[in-house]
mmCIF file of the N, C-alpha and C atoms, coordinates in Angstrom:
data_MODEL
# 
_entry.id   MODEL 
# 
loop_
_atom_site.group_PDB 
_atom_site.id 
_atom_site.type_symbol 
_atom_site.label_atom_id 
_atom_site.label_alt_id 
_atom_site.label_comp_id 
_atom_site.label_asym_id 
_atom_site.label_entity_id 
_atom_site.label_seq_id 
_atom_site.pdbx_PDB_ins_code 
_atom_site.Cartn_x 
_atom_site.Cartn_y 
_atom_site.Cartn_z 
_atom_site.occupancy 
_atom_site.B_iso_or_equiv 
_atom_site.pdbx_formal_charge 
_atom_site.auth_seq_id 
_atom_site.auth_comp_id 
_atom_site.auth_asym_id 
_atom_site.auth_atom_id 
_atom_site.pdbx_PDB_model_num 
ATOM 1   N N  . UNK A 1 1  ? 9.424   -1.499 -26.401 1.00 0.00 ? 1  UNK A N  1 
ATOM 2   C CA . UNK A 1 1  ? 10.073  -0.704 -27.405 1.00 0.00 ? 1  UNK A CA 1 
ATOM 3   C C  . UNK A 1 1  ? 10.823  0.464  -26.749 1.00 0.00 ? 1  UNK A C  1 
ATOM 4   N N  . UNK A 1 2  ? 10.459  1.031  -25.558 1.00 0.00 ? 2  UNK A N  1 
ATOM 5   C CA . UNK A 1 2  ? 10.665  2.558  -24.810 1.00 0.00 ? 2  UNK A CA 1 
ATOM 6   C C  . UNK A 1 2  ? 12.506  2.179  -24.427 1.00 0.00 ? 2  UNK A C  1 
ATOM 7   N N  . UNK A 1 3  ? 12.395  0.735  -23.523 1.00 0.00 ? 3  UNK A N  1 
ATOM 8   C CA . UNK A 1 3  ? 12.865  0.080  -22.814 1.00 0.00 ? 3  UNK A CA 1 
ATOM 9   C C  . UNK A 1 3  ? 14.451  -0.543 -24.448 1.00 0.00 ? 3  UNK A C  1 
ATOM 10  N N  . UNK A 1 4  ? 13.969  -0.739 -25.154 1.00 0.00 ? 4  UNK A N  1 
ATOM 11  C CA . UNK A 1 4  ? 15.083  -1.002 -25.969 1.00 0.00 ? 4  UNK A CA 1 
ATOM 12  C C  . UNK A 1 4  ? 15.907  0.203  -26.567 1.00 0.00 ? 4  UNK A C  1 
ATOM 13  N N  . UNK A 1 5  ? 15.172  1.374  -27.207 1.00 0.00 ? 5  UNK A N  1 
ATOM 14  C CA . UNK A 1 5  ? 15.095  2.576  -27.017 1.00 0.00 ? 5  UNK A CA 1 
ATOM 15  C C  . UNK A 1 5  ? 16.343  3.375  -25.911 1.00 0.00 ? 5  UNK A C  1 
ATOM 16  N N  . UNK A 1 6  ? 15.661  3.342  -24.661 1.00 0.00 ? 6  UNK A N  1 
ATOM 17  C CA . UNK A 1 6  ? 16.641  3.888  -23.683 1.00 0.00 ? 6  UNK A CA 1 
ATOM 18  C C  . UNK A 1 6  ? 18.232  2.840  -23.238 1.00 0.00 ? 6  UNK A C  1 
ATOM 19  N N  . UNK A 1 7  ? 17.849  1.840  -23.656 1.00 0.00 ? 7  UNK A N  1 
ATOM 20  C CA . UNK A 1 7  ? 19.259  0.614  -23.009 1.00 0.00 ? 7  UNK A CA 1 
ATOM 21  C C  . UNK A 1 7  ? 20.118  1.388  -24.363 1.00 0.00 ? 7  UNK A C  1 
ATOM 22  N N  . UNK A 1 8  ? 19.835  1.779  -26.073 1.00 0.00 ? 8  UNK A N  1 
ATOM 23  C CA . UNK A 1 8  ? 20.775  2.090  -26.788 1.00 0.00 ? 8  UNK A CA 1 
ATOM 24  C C  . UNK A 1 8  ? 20.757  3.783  -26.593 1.00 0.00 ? 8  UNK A C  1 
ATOM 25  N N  . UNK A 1 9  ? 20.337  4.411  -26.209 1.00 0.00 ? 9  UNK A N  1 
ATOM 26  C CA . UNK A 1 9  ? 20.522  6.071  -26.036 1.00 0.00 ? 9  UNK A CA 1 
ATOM 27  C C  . UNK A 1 9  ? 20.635  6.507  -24.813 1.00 0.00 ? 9  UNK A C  1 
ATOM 28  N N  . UNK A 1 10 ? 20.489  5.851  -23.998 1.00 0.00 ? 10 UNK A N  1 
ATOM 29  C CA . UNK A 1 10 ? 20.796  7.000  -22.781 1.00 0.00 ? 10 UNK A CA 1 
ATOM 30  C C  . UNK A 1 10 ? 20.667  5.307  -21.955 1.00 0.00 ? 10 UNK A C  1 
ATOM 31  N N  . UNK A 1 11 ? 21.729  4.749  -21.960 1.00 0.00 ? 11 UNK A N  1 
ATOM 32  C CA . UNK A 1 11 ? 22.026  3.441  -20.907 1.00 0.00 ? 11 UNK A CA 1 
ATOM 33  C C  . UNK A 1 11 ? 22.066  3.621  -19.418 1.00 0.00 ? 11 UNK A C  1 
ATOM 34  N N  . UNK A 1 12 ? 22.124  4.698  -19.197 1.00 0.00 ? 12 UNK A N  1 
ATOM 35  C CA . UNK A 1 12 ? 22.823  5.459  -17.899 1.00 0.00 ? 12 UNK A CA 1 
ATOM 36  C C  . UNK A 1 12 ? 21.148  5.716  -17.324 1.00 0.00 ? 12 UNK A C  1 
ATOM 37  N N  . UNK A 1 13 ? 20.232  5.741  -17.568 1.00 0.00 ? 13 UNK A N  1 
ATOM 38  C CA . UNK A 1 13 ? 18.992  6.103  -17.412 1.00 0.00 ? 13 UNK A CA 1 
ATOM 39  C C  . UNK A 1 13 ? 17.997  4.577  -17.383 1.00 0.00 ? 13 UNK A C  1 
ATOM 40  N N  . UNK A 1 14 ? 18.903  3.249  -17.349 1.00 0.00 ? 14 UNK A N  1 
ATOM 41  C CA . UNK A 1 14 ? 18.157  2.149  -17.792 1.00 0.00 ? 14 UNK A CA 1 
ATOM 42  C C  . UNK A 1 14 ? 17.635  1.720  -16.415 1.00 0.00 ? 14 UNK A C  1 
ATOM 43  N N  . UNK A 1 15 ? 18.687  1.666  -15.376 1.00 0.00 ? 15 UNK A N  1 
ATOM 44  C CA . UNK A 1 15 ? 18.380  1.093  -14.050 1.00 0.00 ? 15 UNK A CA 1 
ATOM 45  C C  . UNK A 1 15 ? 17.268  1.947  -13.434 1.00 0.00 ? 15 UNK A C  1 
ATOM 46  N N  . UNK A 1 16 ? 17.509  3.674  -13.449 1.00 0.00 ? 16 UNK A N  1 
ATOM 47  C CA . UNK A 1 16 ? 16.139  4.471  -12.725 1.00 0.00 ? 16 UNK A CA 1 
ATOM 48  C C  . UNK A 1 16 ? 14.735  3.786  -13.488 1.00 0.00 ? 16 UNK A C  1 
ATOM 49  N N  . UNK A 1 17 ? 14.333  3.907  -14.650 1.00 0.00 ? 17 UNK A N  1 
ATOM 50  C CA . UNK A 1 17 ? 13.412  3.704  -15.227 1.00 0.00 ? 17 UNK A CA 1 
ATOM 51  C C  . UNK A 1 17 ? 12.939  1.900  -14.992 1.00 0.00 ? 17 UNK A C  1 
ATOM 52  N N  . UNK A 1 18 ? 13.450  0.971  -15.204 1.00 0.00 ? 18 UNK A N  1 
ATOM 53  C CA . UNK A 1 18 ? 13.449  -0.084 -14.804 1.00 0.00 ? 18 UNK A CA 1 
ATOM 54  C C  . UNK A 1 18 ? 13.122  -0.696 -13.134 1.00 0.00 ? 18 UNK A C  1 
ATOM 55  N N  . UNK A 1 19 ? 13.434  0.276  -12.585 1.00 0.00 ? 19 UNK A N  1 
ATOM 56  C CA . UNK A 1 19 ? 13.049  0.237  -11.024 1.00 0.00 ? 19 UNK A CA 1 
ATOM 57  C C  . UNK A 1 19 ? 11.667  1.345  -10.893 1.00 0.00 ? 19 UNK A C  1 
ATOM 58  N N  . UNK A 1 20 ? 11.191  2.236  -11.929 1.00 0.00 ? 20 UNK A N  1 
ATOM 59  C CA . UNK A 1 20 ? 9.841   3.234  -11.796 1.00 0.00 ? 20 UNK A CA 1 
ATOM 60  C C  . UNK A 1 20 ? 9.269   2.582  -12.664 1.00 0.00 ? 20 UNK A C  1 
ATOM 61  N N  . UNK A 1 21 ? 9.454   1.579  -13.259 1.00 0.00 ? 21 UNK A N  1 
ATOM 62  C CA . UNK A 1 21 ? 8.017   0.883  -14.245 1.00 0.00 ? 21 UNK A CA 1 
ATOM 63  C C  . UNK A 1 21 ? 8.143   -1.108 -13.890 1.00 0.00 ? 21 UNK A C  1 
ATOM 64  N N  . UNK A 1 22 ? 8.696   -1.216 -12.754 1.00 0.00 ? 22 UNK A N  1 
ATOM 65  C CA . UNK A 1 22 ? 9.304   -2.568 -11.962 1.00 0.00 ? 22 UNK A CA 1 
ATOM 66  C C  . UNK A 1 22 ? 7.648   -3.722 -12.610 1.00 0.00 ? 22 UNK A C  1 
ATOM 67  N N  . UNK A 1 23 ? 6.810   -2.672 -12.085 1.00 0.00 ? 23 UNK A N  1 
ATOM 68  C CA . UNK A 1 23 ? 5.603   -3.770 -12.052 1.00 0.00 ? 23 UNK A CA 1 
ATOM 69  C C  . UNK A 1 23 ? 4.244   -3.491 -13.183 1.00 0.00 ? 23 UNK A C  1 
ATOM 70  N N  . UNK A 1 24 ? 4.939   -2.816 -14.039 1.00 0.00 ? 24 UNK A N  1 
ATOM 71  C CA . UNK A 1 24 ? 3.884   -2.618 -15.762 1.00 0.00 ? 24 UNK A CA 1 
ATOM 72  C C  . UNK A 1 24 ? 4.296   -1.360 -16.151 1.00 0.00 ? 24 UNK A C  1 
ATOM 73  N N  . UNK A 1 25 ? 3.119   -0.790 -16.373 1.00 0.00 ? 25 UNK A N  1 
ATOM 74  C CA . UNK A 1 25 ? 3.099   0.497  -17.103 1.00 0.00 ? 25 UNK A CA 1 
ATOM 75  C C  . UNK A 1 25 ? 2.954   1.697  -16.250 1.00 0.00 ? 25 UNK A C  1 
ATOM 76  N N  . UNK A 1 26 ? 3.043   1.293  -14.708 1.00 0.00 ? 26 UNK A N  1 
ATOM 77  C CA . UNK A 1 26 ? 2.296   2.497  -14.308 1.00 0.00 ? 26 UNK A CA 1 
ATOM 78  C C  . UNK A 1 26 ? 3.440   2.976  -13.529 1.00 0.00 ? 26 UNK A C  1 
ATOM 79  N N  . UNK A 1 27 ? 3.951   3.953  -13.016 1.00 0.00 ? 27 UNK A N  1 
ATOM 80  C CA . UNK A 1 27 ? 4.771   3.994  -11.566 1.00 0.00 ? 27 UNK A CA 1 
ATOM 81  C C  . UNK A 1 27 ? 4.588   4.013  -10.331 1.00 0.00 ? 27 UNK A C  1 
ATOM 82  N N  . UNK A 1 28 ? 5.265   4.366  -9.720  1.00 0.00 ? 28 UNK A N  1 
ATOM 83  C CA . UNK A 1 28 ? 5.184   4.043  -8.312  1.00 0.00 ? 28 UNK A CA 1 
ATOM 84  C C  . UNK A 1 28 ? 4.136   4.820  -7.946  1.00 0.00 ? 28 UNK A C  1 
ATOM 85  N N  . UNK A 1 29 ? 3.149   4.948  -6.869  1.00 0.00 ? 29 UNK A N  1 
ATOM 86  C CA . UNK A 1 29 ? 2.009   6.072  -6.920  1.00 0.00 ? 29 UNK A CA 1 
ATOM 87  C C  . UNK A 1 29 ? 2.912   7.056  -5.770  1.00 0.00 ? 29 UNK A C  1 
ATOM 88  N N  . UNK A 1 30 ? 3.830   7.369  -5.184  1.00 0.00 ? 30 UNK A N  1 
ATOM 89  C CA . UNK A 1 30 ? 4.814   8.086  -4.823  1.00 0.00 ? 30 UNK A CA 1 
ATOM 90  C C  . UNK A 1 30 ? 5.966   8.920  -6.221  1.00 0.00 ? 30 UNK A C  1 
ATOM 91  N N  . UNK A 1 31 ? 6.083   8.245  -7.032  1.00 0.00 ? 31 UNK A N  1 
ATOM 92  C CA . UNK A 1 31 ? 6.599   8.706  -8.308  1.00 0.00 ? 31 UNK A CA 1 
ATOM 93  C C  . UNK A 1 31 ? 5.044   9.593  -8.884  1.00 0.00 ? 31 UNK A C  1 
ATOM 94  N N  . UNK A 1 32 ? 3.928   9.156  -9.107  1.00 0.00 ? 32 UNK A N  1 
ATOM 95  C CA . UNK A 1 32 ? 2.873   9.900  -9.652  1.00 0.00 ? 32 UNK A CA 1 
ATOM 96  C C  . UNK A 1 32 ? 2.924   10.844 -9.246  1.00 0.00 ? 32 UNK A C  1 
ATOM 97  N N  . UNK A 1 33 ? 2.409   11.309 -7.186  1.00 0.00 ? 33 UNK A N  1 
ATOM 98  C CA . UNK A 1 33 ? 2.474   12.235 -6.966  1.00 0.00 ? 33 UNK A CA 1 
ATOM 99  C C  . UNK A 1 33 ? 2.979   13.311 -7.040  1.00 0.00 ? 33 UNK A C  1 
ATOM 100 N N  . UNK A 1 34 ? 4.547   12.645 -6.978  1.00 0.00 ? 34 UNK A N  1 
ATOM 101 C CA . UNK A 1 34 ? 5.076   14.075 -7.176  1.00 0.00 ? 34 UNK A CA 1 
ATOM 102 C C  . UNK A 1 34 ? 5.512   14.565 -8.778  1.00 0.00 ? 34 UNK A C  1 
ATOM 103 N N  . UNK A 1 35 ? 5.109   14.080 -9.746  1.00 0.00 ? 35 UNK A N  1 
ATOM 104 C CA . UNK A 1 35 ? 5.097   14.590 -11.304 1.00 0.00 ? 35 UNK A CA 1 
ATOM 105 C C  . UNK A 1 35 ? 4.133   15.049 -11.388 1.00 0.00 ? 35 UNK A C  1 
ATOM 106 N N  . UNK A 1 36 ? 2.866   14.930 -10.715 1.00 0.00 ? 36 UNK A N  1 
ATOM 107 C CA . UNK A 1 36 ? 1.333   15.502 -10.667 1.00 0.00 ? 36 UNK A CA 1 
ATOM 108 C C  . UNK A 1 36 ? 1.916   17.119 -10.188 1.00 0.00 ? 36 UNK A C  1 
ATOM 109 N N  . UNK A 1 37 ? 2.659   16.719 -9.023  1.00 0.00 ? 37 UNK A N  1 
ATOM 110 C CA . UNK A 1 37 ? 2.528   18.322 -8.122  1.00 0.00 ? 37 UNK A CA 1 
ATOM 111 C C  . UNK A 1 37 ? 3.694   19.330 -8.975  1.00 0.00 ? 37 UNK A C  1 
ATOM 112 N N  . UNK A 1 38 ? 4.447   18.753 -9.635  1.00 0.00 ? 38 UNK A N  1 
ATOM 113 C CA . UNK A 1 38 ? 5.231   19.026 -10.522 1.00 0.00 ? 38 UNK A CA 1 
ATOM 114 C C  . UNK A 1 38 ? 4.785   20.242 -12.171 1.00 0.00 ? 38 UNK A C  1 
ATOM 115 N N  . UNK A 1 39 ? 3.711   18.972 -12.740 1.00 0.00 ? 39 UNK A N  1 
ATOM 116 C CA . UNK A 1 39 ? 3.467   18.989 -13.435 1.00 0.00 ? 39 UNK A CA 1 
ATOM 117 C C  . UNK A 1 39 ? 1.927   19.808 -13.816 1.00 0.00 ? 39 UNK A C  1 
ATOM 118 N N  . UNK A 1 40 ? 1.327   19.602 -12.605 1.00 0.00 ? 40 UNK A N  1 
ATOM 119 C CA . UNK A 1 40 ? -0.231  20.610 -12.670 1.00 0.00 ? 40 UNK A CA 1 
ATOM 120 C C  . UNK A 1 40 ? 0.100   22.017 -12.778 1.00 0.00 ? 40 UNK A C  1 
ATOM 121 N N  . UNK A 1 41 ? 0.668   22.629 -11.725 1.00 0.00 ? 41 UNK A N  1 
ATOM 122 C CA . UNK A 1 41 ? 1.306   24.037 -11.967 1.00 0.00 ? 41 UNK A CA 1 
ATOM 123 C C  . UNK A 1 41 ? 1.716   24.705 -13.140 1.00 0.00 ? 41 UNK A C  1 
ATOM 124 N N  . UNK A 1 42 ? 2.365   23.908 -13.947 1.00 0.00 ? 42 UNK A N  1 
ATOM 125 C CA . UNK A 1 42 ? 2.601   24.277 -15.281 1.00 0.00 ? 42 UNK A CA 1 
ATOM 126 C C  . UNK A 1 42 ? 1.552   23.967 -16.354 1.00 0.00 ? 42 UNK A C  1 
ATOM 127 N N  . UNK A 1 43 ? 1.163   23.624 -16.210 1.00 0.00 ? 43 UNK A N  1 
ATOM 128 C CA . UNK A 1 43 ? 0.033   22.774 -17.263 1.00 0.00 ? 43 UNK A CA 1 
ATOM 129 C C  . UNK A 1 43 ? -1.360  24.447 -17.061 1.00 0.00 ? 43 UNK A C  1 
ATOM 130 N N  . UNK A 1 44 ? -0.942  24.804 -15.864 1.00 0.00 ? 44 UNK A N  1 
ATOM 131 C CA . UNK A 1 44 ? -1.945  25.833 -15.092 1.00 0.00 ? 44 UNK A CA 1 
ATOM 132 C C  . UNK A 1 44 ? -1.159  27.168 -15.728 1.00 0.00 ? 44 UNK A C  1 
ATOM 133 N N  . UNK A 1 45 ? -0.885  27.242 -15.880 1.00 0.00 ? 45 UNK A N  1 
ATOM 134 C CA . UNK A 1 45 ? 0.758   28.480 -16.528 1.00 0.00 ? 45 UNK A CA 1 
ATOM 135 C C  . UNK A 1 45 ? 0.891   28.792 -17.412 1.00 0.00 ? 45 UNK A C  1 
ATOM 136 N N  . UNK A 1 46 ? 0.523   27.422 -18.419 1.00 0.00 ? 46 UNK A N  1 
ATOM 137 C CA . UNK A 1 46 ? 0.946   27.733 -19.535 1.00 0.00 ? 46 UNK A CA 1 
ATOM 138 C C  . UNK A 1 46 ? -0.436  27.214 -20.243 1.00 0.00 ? 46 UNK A C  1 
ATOM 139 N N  . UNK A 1 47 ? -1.367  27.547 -19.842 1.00 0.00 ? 47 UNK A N  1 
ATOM 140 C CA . UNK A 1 47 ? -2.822  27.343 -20.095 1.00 0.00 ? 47 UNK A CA 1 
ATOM 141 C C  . UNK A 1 47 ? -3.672  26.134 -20.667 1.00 0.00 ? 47 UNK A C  1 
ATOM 142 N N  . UNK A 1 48 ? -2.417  24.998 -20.089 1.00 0.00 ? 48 UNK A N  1 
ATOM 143 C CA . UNK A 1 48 ? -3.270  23.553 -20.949 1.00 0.00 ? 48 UNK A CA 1 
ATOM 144 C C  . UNK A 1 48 ? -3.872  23.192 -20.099 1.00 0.00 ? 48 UNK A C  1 
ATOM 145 N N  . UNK A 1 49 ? -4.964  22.249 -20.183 1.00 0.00 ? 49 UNK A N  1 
ATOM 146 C CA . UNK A 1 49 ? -6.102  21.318 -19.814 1.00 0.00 ? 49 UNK A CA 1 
ATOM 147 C C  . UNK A 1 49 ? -5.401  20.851 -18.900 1.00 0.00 ? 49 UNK A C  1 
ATOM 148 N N  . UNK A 1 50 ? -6.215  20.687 -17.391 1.00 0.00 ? 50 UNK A N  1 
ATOM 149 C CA . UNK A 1 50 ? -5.525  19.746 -16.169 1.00 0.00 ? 50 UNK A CA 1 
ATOM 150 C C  . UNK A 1 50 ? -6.271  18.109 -16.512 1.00 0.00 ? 50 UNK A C  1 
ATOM 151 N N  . UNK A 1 51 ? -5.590  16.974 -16.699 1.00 0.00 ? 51 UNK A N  1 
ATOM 152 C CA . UNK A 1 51 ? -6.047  15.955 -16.706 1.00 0.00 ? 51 UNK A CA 1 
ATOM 153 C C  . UNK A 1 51 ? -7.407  16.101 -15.851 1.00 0.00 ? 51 UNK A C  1 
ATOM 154 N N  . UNK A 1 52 ? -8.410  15.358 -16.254 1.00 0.00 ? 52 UNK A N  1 
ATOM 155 C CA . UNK A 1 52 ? -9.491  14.684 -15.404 1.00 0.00 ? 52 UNK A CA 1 
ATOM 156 C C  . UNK A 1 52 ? -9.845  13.595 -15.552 1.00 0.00 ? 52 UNK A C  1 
ATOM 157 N N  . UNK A 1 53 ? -10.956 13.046 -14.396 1.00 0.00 ? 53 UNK A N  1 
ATOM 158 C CA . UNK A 1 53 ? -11.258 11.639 -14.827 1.00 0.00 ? 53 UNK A CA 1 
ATOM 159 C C  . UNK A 1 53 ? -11.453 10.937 -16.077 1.00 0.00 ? 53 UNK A C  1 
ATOM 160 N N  . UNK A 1 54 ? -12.169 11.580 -16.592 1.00 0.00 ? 54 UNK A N  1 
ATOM 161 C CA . UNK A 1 54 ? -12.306 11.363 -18.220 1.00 0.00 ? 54 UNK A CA 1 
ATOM 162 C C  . UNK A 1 54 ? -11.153 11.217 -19.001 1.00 0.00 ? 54 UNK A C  1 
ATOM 163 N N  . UNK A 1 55 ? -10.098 11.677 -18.939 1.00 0.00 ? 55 UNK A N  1 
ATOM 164 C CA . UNK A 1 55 ? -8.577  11.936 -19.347 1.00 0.00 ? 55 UNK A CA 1 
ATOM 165 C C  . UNK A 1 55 ? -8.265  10.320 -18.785 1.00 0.00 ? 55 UNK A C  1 
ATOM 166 N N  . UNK A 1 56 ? -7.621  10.650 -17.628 1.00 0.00 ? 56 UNK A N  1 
ATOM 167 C CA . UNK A 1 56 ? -7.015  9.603  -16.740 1.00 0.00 ? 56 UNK A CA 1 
ATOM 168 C C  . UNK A 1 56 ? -7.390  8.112  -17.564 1.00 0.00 ? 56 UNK A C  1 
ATOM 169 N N  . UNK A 1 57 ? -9.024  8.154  -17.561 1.00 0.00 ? 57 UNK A N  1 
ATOM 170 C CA . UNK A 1 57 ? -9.498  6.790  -18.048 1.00 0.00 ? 57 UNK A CA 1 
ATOM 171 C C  . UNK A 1 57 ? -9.344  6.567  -19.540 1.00 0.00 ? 57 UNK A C  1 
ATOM 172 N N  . UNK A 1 58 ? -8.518  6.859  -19.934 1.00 0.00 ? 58 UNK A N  1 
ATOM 173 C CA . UNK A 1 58 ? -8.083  7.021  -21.543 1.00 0.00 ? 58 UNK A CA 1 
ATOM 174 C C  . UNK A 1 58 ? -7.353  6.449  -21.788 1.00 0.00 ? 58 UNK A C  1 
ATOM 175 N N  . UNK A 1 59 ? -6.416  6.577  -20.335 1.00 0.00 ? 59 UNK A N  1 
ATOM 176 C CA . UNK A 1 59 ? -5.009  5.700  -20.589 1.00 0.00 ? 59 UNK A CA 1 
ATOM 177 C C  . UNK A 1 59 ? -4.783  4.412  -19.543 1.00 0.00 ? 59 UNK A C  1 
ATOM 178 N N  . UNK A 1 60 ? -6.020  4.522  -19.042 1.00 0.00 ? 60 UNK A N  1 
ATOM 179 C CA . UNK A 1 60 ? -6.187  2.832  -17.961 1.00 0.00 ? 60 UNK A CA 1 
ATOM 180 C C  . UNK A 1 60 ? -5.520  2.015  -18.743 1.00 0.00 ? 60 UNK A C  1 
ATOM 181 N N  . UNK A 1 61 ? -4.708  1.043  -17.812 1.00 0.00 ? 61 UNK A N  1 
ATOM 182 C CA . UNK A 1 61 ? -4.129  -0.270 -18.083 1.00 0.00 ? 61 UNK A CA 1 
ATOM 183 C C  . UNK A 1 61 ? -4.691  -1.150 -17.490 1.00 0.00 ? 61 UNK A C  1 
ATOM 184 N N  . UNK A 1 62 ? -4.524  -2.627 -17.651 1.00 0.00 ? 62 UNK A N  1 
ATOM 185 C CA . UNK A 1 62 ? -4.374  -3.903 -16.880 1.00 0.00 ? 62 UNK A CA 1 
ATOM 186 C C  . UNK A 1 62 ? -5.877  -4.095 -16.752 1.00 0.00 ? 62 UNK A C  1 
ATOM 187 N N  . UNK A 1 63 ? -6.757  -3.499 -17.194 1.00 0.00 ? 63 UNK A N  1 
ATOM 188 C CA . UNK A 1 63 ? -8.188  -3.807 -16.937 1.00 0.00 ? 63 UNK A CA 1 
ATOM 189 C C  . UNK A 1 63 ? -9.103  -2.882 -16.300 1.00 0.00 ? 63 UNK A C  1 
ATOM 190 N N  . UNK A 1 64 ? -8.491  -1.814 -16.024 1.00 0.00 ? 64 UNK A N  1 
ATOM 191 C CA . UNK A 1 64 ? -9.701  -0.977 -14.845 1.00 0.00 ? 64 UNK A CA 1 
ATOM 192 C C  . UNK A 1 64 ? -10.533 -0.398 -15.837 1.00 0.00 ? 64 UNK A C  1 
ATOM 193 N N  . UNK A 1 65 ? -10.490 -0.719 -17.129 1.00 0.00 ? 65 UNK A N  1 
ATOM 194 C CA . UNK A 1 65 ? -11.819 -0.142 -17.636 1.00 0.00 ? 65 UNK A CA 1 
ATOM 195 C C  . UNK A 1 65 ? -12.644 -1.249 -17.687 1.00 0.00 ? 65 UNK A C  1 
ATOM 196 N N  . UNK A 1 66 ? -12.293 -2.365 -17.784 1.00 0.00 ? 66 UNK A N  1 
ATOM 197 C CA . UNK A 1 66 ? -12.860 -3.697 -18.088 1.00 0.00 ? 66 UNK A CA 1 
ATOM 198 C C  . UNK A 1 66 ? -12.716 -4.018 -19.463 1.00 0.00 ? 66 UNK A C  1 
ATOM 199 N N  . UNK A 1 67 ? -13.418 -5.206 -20.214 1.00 0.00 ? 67 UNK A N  1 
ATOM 200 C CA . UNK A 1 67 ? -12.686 -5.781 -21.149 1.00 0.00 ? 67 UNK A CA 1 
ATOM 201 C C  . UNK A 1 67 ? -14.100 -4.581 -22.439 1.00 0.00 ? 67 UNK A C  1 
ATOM 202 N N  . UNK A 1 68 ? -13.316 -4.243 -23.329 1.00 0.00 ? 68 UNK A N  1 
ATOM 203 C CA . UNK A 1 68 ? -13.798 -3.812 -24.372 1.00 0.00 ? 68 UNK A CA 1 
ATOM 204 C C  . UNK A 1 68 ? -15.384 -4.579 -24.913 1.00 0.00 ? 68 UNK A C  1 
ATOM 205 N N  . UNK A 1 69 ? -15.821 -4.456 -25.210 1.00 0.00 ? 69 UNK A N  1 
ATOM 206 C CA . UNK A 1 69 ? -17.614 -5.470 -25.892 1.00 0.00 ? 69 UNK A CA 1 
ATOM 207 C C  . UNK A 1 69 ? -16.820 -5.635 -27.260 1.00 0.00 ? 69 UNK A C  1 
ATOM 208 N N  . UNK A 1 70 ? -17.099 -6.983 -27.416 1.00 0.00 ? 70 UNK A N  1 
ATOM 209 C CA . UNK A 1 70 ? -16.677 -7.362 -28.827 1.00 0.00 ? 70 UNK A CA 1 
ATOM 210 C C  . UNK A 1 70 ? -17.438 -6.994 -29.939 1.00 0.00 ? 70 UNK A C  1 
ATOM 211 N N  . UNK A 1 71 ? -16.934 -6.786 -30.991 1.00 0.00 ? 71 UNK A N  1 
ATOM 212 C CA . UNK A 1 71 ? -17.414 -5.992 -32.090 1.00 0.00 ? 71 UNK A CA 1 
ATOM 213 C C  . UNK A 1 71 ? -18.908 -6.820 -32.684 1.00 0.00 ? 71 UNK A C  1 
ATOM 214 N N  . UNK A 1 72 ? -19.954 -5.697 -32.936 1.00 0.00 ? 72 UNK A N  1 
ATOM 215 C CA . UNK A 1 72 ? -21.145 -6.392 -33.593 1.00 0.00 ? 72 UNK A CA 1 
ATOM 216 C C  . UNK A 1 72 ? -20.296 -6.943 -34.986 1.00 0.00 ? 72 UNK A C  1 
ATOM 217 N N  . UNK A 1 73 ? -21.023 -8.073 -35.148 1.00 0.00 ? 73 UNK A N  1 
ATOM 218 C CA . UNK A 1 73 ? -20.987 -8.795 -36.740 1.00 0.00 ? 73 UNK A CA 1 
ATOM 219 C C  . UNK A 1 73 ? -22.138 -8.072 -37.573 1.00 0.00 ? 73 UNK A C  1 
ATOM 220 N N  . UNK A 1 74 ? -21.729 -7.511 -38.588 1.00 0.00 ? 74 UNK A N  1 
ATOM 221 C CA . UNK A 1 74 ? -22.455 -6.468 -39.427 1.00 0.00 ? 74 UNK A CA 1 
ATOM 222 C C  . UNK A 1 74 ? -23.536 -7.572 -40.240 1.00 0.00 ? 74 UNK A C  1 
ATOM 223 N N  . UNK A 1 75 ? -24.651 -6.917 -40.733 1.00 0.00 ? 75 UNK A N  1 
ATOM 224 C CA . UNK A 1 75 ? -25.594 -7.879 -41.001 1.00 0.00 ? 75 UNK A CA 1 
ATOM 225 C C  . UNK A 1 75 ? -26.039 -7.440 -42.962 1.00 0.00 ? 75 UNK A C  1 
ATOM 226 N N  . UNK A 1 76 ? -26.453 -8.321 -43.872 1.00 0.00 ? 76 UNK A N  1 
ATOM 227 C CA . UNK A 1 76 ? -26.535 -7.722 -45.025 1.00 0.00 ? 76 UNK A CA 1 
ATOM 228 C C  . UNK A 1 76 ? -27.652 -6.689 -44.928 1.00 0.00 ? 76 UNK A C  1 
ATOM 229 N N  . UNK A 1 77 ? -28.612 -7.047 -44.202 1.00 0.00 ? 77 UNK A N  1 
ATOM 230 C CA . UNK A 1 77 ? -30.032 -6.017 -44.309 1.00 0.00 ? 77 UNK A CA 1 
ATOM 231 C C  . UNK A 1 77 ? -30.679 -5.382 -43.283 1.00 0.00 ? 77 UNK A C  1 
# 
């Protein structure tokens, strides 16, 4: 949807983004770093919460949390 999104509003922005999300959802871990080193400082500044593990694992993809437990079947009694 992001990806159909940017090809009609900002086309000029299709090839960078398409080459920083090449292989899913995540970017390059050279692209991470430096939006981390970017992005902590301010987050520190302007007094919001620095991501943590707990955070991070919120937004796991592709499996690193593992597969969800399938829902109990509710029982009458």
């Amino acid at each position: 949807m992001f990806f159909d999104w940017l090809r009609i509003h900002h086309p000029e922005l299709l090839a960078t983004y398409t080459t920083l999300y090449a292989k899913g959802s995540e970017v390059l871990p050279d692209y991470r770093k430096d939006m981390r080193a970017r992005l902590f400082p301010l987050l520190t500044r302007y007094g919001l919460p620095l991501p943590d593990q707990a955070t991070e694992d919120k937004f796991a993809l592709r499996g690193r949390r593992g597969r969800p437990e399938p829902p109990r079947q509710a029982t009458l009694f």
